[in-house]
N, C-alpha and C positions, 0 to 999 in steps of 0.2 A: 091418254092421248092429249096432247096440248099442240095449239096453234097459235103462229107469231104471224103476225103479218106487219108490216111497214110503211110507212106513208111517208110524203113529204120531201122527199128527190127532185132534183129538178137542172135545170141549168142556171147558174150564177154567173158575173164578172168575177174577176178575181180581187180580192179587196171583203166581199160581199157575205152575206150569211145564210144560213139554212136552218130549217130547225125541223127532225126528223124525229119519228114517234113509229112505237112498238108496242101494237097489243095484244094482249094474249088472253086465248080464250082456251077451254077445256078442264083435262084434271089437274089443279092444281093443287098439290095435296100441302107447299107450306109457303111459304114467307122465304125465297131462293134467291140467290143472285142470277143478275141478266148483265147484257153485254151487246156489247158493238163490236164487227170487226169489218172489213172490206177487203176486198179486191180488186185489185187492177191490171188489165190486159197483161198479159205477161210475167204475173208476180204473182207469187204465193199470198193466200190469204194469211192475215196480220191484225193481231186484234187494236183498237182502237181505244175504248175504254171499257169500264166495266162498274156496277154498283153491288154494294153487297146489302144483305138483306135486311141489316142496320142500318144502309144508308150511305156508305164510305165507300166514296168513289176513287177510281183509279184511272192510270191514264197514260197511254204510251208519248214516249217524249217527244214526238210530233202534233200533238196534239193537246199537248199542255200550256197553258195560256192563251188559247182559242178555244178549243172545245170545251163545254159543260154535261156532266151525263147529270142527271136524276131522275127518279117515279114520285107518283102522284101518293096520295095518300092512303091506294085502296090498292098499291103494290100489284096493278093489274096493266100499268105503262109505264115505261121505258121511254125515257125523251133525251135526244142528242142534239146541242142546240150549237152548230159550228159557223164562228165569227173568222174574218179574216181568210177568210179560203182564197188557196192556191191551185195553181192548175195541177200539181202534185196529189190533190188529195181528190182530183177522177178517179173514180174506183165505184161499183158496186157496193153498197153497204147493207151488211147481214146483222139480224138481232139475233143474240142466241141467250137460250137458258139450260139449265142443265139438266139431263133426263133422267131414267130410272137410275140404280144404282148400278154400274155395273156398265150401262148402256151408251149408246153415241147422243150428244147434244140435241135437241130441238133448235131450229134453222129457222127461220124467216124464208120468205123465195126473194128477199132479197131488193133495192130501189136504189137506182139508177143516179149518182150526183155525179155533174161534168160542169167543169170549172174555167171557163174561155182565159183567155189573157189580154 
């Protein structure tokens, strides 16, 4: 069993930055990739970035040249550090990492970013 939880949501201007953290606690049995994704009213969830357990981040084309994903040194948090936000990027944002084999993702419950104009 592993839990993700998330901090760091809030409301911004647009222009403005956030920087949003995921941590996880439980079985963690290796050194796995984690992830961002979000949602927003009315739209299907869409992932956002993602880091691999080397290190080598990825990053949906909205999100490139704004957003930074990285973890800490003890590969136990997940940090999404988003500059320049849009009222576009209101959405709910989920941390996910990947479950047993075979099985559905572990989820975050998820924190709230809403971006004025």
């Amino acid at each position: 069993q592993v839990q993700l939880v998330e901090s760091g949501g809030g409301l911004v201007q647009a222009g403005g930055s956030l920087r949003l953290s995921c941590a996880a606690s439980g079985s963690i049995f290796s050194i796995i990739s984690m992830g961002w994704y979000r949602q927003a009213p009315g739209k299907q969830r869409e992932l956002v970035a993602a880091i691999t357990s080397g290190g080598s981040p990825n990053y949906a084309d909205f999100a490139k040249g704004r957003f930074t994903i990285s973890r800490d040194s003890a590969k136990n948090t997940v940090l999404l550090q988003m500059n320049s936000l849009k009222p576009e990027d209101t959405a709910v944002y989920y941390c996910v990492t990947p479950g047993p084999p075979g099985k559905e993702p572990y989820w975050g419950q998820g924190t709230q970013v809403t971006v004025s104009s």
